[in-house]
N, C-alpha and C positions, 0 to 999 in steps of 0.2 A: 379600390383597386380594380381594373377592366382584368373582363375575363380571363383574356389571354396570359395576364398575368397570374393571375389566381393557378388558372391549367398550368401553368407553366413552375408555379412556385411549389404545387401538389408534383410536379413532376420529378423536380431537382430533389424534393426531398425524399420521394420516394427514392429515387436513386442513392440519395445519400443512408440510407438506411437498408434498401435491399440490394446493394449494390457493395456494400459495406461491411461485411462481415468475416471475421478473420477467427481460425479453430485457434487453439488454444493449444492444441498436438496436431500432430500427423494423421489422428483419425484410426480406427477402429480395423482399418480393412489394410493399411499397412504395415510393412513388416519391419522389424528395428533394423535403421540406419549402423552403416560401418562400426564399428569400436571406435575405433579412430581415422575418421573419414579426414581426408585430404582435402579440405577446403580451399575453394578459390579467392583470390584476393576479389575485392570491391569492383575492380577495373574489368579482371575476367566474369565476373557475376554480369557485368554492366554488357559487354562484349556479345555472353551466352545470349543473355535476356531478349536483346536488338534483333539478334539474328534469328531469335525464334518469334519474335514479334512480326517482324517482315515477312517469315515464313507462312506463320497464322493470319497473316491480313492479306494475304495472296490466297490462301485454301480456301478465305471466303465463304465456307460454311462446316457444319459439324454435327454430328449425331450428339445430343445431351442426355445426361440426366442429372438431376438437381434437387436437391432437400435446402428445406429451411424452415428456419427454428425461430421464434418469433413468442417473447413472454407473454404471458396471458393468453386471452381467448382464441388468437389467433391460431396458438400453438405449432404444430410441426404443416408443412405442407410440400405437397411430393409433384415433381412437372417434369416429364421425358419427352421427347420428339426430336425434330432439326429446325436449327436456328443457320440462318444466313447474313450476313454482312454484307453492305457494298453493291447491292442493295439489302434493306432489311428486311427479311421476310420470316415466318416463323411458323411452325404446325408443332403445336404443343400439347399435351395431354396435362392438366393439373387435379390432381386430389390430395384428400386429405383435412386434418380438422376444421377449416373454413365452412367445409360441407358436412360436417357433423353434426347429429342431434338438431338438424335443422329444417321444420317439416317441409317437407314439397321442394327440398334440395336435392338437385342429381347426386350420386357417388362421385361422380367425377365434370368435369367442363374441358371441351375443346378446346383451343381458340386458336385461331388463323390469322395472320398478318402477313397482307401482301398489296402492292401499289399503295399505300398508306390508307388502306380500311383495314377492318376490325372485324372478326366475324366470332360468335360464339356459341356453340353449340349447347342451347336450354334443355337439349333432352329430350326423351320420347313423350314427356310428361310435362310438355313446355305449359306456363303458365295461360290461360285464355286471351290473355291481351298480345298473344303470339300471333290469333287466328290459325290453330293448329299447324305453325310453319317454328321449326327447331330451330332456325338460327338466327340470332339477330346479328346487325350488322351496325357499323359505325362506319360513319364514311367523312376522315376528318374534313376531306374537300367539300363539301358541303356543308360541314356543323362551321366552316372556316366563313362561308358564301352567308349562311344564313346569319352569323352575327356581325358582320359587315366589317371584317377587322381584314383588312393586306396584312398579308408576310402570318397568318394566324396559323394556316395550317403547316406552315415549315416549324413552327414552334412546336405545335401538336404531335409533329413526327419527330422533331430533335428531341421531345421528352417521350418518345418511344424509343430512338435511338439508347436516349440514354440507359432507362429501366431495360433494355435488351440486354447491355455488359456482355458483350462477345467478348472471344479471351484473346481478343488482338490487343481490344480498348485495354482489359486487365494488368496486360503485362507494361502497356503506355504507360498505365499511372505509378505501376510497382516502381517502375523506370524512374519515377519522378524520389522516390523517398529516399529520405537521406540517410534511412537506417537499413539500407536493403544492406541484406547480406548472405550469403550460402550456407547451405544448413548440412549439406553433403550430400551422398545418396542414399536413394529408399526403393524399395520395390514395390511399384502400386500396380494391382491387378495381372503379375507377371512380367510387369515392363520394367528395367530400371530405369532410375529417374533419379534429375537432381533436383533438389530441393529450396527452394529460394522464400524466401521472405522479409517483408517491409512493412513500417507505417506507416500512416499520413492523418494528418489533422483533418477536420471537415475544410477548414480554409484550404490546405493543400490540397483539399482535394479537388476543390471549386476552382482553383489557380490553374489546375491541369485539364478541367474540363471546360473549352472553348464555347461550347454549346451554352452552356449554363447562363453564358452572359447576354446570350441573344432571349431570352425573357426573362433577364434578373435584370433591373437597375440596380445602382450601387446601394442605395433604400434599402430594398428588400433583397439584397445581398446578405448587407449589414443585421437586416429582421433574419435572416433565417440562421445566420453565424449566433444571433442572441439567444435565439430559442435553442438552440443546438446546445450550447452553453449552459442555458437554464437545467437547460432536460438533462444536465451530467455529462453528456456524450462529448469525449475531448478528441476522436480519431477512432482510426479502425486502421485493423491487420489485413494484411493481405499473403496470403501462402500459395505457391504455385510449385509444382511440379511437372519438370522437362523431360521427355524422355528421349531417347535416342535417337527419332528420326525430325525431332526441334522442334514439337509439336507439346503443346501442354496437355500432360494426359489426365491433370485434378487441380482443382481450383478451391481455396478455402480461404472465404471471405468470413471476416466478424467484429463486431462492435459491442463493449460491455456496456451495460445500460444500468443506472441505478432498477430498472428492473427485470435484472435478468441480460445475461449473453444473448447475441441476436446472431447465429449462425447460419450462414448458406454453404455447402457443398457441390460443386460439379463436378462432373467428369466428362471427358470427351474421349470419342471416336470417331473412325471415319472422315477424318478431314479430307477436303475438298470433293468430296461426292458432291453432284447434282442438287440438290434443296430441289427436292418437285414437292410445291406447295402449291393443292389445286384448291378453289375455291369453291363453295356448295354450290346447287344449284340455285338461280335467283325463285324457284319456283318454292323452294325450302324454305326462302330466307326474307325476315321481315326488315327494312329500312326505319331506323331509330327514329330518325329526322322525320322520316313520314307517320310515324304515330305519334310524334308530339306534337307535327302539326295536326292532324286529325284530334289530337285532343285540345286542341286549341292551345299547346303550349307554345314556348320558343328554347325549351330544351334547356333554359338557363345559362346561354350560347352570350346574351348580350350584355354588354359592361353596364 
């Protein structure tokens, strides 16, 4: 399989697994729902959803914060900052078990995405092969040039699109299930909010996501639906919370896994603020591509 496929197939399923995850409740920080809440029919659920979708894909970006939960070593891992849509750009702070009990690992990692590079910040204690410069950089346009593949890097960034999951794309795919239904009101963090939720298969989910087919043939369409299958994994939940001014103010994603529930939670603020995502200095920051060619590699870029 040529690289891009490979990038491309590590992409989709990454997204289908961190992108995936549905609570199992309302979650810890909300408060009990009506006695008997006044539920909307399917049509007014379908109605709500559209018009906060449209809403959230015009604000264009958002203040986050995000947990997820992930069986075994991986375990819990925590990422706040501002994410933007349309274009995608992203300043995120991530910590948590990933960085655990692991020697010569920062507490925490930056990372930056903006014009389709990649920047992350290694710390004051960056590794030597940094040349004492904290941040390395990923420049998909060039890892695109260097393996000599057309159309490589719009792949590269559509399985960044994807792994982003703005809560426009969210509500698209809720959109798409045939079990969505309204769950009534809740009050998250002071705001009232309605409450909605849906399923969807892994195939459903790939059905709705347009992207996925620009580096899947039907092959490895087919290969990644089988592994899916093998691995237990039959679908994930999706739960959203709408509050008053049409805006999703939490997001809980999840998929049961023969090992173990696979949890994400958001929350959002601040819609349509600015996203000012600046990028380090080039004097900070080492180019990826340029030390693998200095190491005489090719970065593992070619098919």
């Amino acid at each position: 399989m040529k690289t891009y496929k490979r990038i491309g197939m590590a992409a989709v399923s990454t997204a289908a697994l961190v992108a995936v995850a549905g609570c199992q409740g309302s979650g810890a920080d909300d408060k009990a729902a009506d006695k008997a809440p006044k539920l909307q029919s399917r049509a007014t659920a379908v109605k709500t959803l559209t018009a906060a979708y449209e809403k959230t894909a015009e604000a264009k970006s958002a203040k986050v914060e995000m947990t997820m939960s992930i069986p075994g070593s991986l375990g819990e891992t925590k990422m706040s900052g501002v994410m933007g849509w349309d274009p995608t750009v992203m300043d995120m702070t991530m910590s948590g078990a990933p960085f655990a009990d692991r020697p010569g690992a920062p507490e925490q990692i930056r990372m930056i995405w903006r014009d389709n590079v990649m920047y992350m910040d290694m710390g004051s204690a960056a590794p030597a092969e940094l040349d004492g410069k904290r941040w390395m950089k990923m420049d998909l346009g060039a890892m695109a040039e260097k393996a000599g593949a057309p159309g490589l890097e719009q792949k590269l960034t559509g399985g960044i699109d994807n792994m982003n999951q703005d809560p426009a794309k969210q509500m698209a795919m809720l959109l798409e299930s045939p079990s969505l239904k309204h769950l009534g009101s809740t009050t998250i963090d002071g705001q009232k909010t309605q409450h909605y939720k849906g399923t969807l298969t892994i195939e459903e989910m790939l059905d709705t996501n347009e992207s996925a087919y620009e580096f899947l043939d039907e092959k490895d369409r087919q290969e990644l639906l089988k592994n899916a299958e093998k691995s237990g994994i039959k679908g994930y939940d999706t739960e959203i919370w709408v509050n008053e001014d049409g805006y999703p103010a939490k997001v809980n994603l999840g998929i049961d896994s023969p090992e173990g529930a696979i949890e994400m939670t958001q929350t959002y603020s601040d819609y349509g603020a600015k996203a000012e995502v600046e990028v380090p200095p080039a004097a900070e920051t080492l180019d990826m591509m340029k030390m693998f060619e200095e190491l005489g590699q090719d970065g593992g870029l070619e098919g």
